[in-house]
N, C-alpha and C positions, 0 to 999 in steps of 0.2 A: 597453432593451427594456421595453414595459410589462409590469407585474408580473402582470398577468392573464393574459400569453399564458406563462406560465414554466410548466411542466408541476406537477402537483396531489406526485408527488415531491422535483421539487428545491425546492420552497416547504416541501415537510415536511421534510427533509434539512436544508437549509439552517439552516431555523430552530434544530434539533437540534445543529447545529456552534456558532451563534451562542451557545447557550446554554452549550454544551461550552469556548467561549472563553473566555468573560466568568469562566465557574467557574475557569479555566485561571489566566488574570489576576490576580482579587481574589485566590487562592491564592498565585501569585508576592508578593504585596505584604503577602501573611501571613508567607510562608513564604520570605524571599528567599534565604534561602541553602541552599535546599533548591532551589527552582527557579531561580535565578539562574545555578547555574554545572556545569555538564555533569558528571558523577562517573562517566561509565562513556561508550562511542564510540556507544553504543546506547540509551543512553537519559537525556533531562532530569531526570530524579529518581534519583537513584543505587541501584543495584540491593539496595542495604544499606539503603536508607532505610527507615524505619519507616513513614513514609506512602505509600509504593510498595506493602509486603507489607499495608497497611490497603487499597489500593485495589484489590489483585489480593483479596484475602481475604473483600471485600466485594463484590466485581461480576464474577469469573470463572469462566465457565461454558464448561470443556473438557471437550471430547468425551474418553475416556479415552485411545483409541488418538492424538488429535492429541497428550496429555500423555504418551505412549509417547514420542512422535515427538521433543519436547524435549526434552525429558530424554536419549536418543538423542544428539539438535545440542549440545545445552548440553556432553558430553563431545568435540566434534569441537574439532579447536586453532583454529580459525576460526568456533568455534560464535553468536562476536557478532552475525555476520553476519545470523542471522537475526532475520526481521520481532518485534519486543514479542507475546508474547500477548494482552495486555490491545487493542493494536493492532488486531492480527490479528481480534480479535472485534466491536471496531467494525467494523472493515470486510464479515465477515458479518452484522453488521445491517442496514448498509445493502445488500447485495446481496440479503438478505431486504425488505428495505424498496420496493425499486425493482420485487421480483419479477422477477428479472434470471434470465436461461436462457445468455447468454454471455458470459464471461469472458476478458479478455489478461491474462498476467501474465508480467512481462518480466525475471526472474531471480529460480530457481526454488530454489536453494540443495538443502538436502537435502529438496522439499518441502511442508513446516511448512504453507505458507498455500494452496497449491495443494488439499491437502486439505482445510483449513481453509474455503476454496472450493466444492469437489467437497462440503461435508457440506450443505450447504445449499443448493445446486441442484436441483431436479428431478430426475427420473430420467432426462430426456433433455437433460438441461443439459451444458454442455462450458468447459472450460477449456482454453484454447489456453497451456500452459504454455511458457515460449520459455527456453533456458540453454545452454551450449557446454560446461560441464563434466558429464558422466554421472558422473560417480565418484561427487560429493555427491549425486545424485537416488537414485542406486542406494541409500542410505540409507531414503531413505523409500516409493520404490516396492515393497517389500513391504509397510509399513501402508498404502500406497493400498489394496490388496486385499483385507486385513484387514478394513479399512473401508468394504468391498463397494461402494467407489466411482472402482475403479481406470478403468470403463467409463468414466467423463466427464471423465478428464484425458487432455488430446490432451497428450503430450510433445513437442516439436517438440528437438533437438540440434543449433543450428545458430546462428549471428550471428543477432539478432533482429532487425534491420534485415529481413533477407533475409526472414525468416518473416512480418512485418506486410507485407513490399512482395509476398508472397505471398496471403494474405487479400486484398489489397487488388485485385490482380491477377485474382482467382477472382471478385472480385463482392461479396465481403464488407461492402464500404462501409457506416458507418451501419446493423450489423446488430448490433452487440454492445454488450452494457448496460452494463460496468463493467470497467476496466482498473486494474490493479499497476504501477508502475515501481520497481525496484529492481535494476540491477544496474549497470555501468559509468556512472560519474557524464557524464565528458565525452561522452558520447551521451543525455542527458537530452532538451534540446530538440528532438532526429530523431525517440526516442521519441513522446517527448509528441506533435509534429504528427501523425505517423503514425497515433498512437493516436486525436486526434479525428477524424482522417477515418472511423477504423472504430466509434467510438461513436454510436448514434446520440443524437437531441437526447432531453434527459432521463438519458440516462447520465453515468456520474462517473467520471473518474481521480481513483486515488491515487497521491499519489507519495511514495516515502520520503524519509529523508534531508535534507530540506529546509533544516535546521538545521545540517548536519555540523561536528557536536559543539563551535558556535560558530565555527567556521572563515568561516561567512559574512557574520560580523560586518566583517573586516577580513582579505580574501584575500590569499596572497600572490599575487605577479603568477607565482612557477613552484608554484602549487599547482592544475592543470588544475579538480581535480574540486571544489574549494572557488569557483571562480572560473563555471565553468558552472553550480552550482548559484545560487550567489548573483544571476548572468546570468539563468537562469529565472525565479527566485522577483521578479524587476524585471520581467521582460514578463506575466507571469500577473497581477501586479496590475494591468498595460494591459490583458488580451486581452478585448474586448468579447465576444468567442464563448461565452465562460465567467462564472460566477459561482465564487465561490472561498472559500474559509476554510483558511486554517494552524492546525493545532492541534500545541498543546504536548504533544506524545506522544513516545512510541518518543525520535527520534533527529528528531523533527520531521516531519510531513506534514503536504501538501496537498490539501485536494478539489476538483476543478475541475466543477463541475457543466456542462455543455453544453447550450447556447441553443438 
């Protein structure tokens, strides 16, 4: 596609990720054994490293009630699960960046990014939250309202398949700025198609997990979710629909910006 017809976002995005890489990179080849080998299921820099608590020290800016919120997940036995903060706040720059009013995000854990989402939408902005367990949301949907932005999270409680093939169904198509994937690995690529159909052109997926925690180096043949991701992250560097950058974050994501 010529690079003039790329919308005046994903050329500023894009470029931001490029630069984010390259930083990512020359880092590794400083720093190899800090970035070279996974030390925690959730993140490339190991949550003890000293240049981790240098990066969150020096460029995190949480809302206080989203830092309630962690602190909260971080005591749950499953607290890994959820998305990096350091993460989580790239990803509200660019939904700030794009000027984005609608949100997918496709496992919702106890919350965390869903508000993290909701702080930075508009007041008639909407996040179509999508998860099948309420136990872990019920965590954080008292800080949704805390955070007097309980009105712009759509919860949905249901298979997210069902929920995007509902959107989809209603007319939605091509109406929403910016999507999350993170939840069941071996449903990634249903996700993800589902999701460009309802992004329109100029929007970005994210997706988590990209990396799983080196696993996609060399999958096994019974490891499902090491095996579909390493399967996606091979067609997203084909899919001409998208422009793309993987960044060395969290536990590894991608951005698919949409043609």
């Amino acid at each position: 596609m010529p690079v003039f017809s790329v919308p005046k976002e994903v050329a500023v995005g894009t470029a931001m990720l490029g630069i984010a890489f390259a930083t990512g990179v020359l880092a590794g080849k400083r720093y190899p054994l800090i970035f070279g080998t996974p030390k925690s299921p959730r993140s490339i820099i190991g949550k003890s490293s000293p240049i981790r608590q240098y990066i969150l020290d020096h460029s995190l800016r949480e809302h206080p009630i989203l830092k309630k919120l962690r602190l909260l997940t971080a005591d749950h036995p499953w607290g890994r699960m959820m998305v990096s903060c350091d993460q989580a706040q790239f990803m509200a720059n660019l939904v700030k960046l794009i000027k984005a009013k609608k949100v997918i995000e496709i496992g919702v854990f106890t919350g965390y990014n869903a508000l993290n989402m909701a702080l930075v939408l508009p007041d008639n902005g909407r996040v179509v939250a999508c998860d099948i367990n309420e136990d872990y949301v019920k965590i954080g949907k008292p800080l949704w309202k805390e955070a007097g932005v309980d009105h712009k999270i759509d919860l949905r409680i249901k298979p997210a398949i069902q929920t995007l093939d509902e959107l989809l169904a209603s007319g939605e198509e091509e109406t929403f700025d910016f999507a999350f994937i993170d939840a069941d690995k071996e449903s990634y690529n249903e996700y993800y198609e589902k999701c460009l159909r309802l992004i329109k052109k100029g929007g970005i997926i994210a997706i988590d997990n990209v990396l799983w925690n080196g696993k996609v180096l060399n999958p096994r043949k019974d490891d499902l979710a090491a095996q579909s991701i390493h399967h996606l992250n091979e067609k997203l560097l084909r899919d001409a629909r998208v422009n793309i950058s993987m960044i060395p974050m969290g536990d590894g994501f991608t951005l698919a910006f949409k043609l």
